[in-house]
NUMI-841093 format. One record per residue (C-alpha): residue number from 0; residue in one letter; y, z, x. Coordinates in Angstrom, 2 decimals, m for minus. Layout:
BEGIN
PT  pos  code    north       up     east
PT  NUM     A        Y        Z        X
...
This chain:
BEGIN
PT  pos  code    north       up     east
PT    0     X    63.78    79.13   m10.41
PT    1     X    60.62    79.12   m12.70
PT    2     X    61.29    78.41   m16.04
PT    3     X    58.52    78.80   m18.97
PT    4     X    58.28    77.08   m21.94
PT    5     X    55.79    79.09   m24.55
PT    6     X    53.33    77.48   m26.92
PT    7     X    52.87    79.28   m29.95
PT    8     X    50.54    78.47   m32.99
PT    9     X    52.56    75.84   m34.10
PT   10     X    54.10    74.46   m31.13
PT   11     X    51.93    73.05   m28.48
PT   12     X    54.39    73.40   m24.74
PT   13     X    52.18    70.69   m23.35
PT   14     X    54.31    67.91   m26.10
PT   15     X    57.42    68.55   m23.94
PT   16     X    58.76    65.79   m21.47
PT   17     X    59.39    68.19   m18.31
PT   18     X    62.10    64.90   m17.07
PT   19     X    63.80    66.15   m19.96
PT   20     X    64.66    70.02   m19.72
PT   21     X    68.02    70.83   m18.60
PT   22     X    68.65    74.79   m18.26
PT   23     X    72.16    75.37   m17.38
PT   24     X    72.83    72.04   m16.38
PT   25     X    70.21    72.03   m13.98
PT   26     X    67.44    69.34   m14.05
PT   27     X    63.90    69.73   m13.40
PT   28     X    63.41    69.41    m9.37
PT   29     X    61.16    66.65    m8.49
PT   30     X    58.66    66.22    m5.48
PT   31     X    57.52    63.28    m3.65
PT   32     X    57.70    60.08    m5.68
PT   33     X    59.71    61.68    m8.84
PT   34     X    57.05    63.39    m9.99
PT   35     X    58.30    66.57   m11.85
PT   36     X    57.71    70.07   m10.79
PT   37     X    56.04    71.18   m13.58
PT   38     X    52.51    72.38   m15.00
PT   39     X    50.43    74.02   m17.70
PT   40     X    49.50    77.58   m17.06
PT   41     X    48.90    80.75   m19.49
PT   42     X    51.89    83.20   m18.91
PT   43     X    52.00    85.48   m21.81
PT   44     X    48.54    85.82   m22.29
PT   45     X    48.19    84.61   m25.74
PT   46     X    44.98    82.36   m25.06
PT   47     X    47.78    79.48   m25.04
PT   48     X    48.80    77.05   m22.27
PT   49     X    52.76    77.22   m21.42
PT   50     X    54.83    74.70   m19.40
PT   51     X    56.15    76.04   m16.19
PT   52     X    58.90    74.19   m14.42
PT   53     X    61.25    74.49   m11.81
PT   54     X    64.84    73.72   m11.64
PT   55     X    67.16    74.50    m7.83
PT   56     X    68.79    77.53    m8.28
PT   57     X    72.11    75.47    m6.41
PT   58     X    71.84    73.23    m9.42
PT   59     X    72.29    75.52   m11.82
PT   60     X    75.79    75.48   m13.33
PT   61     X    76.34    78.91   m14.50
PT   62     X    79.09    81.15   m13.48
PT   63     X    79.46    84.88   m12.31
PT   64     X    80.49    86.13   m15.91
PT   65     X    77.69    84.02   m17.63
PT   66     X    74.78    86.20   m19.64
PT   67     X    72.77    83.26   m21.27
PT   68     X    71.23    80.43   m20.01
PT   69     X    70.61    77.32   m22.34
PT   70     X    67.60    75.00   m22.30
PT   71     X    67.34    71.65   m24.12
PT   72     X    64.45    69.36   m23.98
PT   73     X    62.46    66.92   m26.25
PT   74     X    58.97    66.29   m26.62
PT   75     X    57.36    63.44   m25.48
PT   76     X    57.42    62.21   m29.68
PT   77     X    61.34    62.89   m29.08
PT   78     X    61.39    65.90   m30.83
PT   79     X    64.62    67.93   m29.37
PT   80     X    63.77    71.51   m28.24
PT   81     X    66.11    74.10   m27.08
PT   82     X    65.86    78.10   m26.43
PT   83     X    68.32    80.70   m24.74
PT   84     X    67.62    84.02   m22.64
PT   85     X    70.15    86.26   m20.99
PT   86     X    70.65    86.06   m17.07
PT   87     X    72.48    88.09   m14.80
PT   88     X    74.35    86.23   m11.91
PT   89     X    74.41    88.21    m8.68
PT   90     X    77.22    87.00    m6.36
């Protein structure tokens, strides 16, 4: 699942330690020698660079009744982030 983390004027996506990010339960998934999945691209289109990662769907601990998803990160200066959106589990 690709997961985006938006910069905005005053927060720069780029700071955030991808090894970090959880989103419901669910770590970042890694590829050959740890490395994160994870890079800068612009998805809004705001002029700004965003952090893409991806986390396995199988890790994902969220249940059939579940309509949010919670991700919690920190910055590489250890700055804790976290955001929300709604999901819809289809069994």
């Amino acid at each position: 699942v690709p997961v985006a983390i938006f910069s905005s004027p005053t927060f720069d996506a780029g700071t955030v330690d991808p090894l970090s990010i959880t989103l419901g339960g669910a770590q970042v998934k890694l590829k050959g020698k740890g490395t994160p999945m994870a890079s800068l691209q612009h998805v809004n289109n705001d002029g700004l660079a965003d952090l893409v990662v991806h986390v396995s769907t199988e890790a994902l601990q969220l249940n059939d009744g579940d309509t949010q998803a919670i991700l919690t990160g920190q910055t590489f200066g250890g700055q804790q982030i976290q955001g929300s959106d709604t999901v819809r589990i289809v069994p």
